[in-house]
N, C-alpha and C positions, 0 to 999 in steps of 0.2 A: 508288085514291088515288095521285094522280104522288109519284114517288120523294122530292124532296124534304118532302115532305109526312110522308112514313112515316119518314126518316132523324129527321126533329125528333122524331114520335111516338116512338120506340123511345131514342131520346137522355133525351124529357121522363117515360117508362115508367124508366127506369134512374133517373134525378137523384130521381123519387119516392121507389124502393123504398128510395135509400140513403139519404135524408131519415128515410123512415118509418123505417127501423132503427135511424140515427143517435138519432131524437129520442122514439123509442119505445120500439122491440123492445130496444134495449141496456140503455137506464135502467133500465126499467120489470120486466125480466129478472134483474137485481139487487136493485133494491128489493120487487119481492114475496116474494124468497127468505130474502131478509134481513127483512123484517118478520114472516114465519113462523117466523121463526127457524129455519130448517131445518138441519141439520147440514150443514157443507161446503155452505154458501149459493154462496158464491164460486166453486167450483170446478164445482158445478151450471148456475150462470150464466152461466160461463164456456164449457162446455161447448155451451151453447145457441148463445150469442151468437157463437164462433169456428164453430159450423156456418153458422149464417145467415150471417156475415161472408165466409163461402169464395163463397156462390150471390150473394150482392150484388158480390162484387171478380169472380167469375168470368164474372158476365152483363155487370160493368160492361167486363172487357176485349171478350168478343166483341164486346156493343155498338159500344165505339167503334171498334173495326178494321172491324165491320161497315157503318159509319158514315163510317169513313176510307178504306175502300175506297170507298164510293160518292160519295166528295165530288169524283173525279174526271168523273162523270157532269155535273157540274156548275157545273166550274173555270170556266166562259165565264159566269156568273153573279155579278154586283155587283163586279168590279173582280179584279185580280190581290193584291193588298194583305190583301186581306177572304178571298180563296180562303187563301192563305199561313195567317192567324190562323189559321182553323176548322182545316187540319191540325196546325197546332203544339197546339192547346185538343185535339185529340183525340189526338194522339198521348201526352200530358200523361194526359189520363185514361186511355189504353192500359196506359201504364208502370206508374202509380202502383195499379193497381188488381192489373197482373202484379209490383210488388212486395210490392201489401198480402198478396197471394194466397199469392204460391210463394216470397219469400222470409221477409217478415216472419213470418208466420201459423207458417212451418216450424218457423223458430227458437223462436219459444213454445212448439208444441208440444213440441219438442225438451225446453225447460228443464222443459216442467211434467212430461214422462216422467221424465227425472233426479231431479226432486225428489222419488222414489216417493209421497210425501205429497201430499195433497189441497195445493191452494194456501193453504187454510187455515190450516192445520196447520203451513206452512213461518214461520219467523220472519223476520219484516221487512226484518233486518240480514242473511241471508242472499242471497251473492253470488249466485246463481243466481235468487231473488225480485228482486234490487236490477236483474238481466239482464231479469229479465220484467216487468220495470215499464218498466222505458224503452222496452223494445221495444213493449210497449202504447201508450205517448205515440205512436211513431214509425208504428203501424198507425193512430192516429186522425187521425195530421197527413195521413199520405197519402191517405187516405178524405176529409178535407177539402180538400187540393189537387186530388183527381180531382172533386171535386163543385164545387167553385169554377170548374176550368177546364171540366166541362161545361154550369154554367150560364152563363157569358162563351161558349163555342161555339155552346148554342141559338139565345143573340143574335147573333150571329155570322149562323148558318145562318139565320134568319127574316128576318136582313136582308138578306142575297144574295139569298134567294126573292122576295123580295118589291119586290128592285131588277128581280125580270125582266120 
C-alpha cells in the first residue's frame, strides 16, 4: 500500500472510531443505564465512556502526528497551498485530541474525585457539578473540532494524491 494510501487509511480508521463513540458508544452507554435504572447510572456511564474517550483522543493524537509526520513525504504533491491546509487540519486534530486527552479529561476526573459522591448523588447547583458540566461541553466541542478538521484533511489528502 504507497504511503499515501495508508496515511488516508489510518486518518479514515480514527474519524470512524470517533464517529462510532461519538454517535453510539456515548449515547447508547447512558441510555441503557438509565433505562435499567440502575443505581448511579451516570457515574457507571461515565466511567465507561471517559475510558473509551482516553483510547479515541489518544489514537486520535498519535494518528495524526503519525499522519503529520508523513505529510512531509509528500509536500511536492497537489500544490504548496493544499500541502499548508493538510498540516494545519492535522495539527488541529493533534491538539485538540492532546487537550480532550490530558487536559480536559484530567480536570473531570479531578472534579468527580472531590465530589467523593457518585455524580449522581451530587446536586445540580453544586460548583464542582456546575465545573464538570462545562468541562463536559468543552471535551465534546473539542472531539467535534478534531473530527471536523480531520474530515476537511482526508479531503485535503485524497486530493493532493490524487493531483499526482
Amino acid at each position: 500500500m504507497p504511503l499515501n494510501e495508508l496515511r488516508l487509511f489510518l486518518l479514515a480508521l480514527w474519524l470512524g472510531a470517533a464517529m462510532l463513540f461519538s454517535a453510539v458508544v456515548a449515547p447508547v452507554g447512558f441510555s441503557v443505564l438509565r433505562a435499567l435504572a440502575v443505581p448511579n447510572a451516570n457515574e457507571l456511564a461515565g466511567t465507561i465512556v471517559s475510558r473509551t474517550l482516553a483510547i479515541v483522543n489518544t489514537s486520535g493524537f498519535v494518528i495524526s502526528l503519525l499522519v503529520l509526520l508523513t505529510a512531509f513525504a509528500s509536500r511536492r504533491l497537489g500544490g504548496r497551498r493544499w500541502f499548508w491546509l493538510e498540516l494545519i487540519l492535522l495539527t488541529i486534530v493533534a491538539l485538540t485530541t492532546v487537550i480532550g486527552r490530558w487536559v480536559i479529561a484530567s480536570k473531570m476526573l479531578a472534579l468527580r474525585a472531590s465530589m467523593v459522591l457518585p455524580i449522581d448523588q451530587v446536586a445540580p447547583e453544586d460548583p464542582r457539578r456546575i465545573a464538570f458540566n462545562a468541562l463536559h461541553r468543552y471535551s465534546v466541542t473539542a472531539l467535534l473540532i478534531a473530527m471536523m478538521a480531520a474530515v476537511i484533511a482526508f479531503f485535503v489528502m485524497a486530493r493532493r494524491t490524487r493531483l499526482n
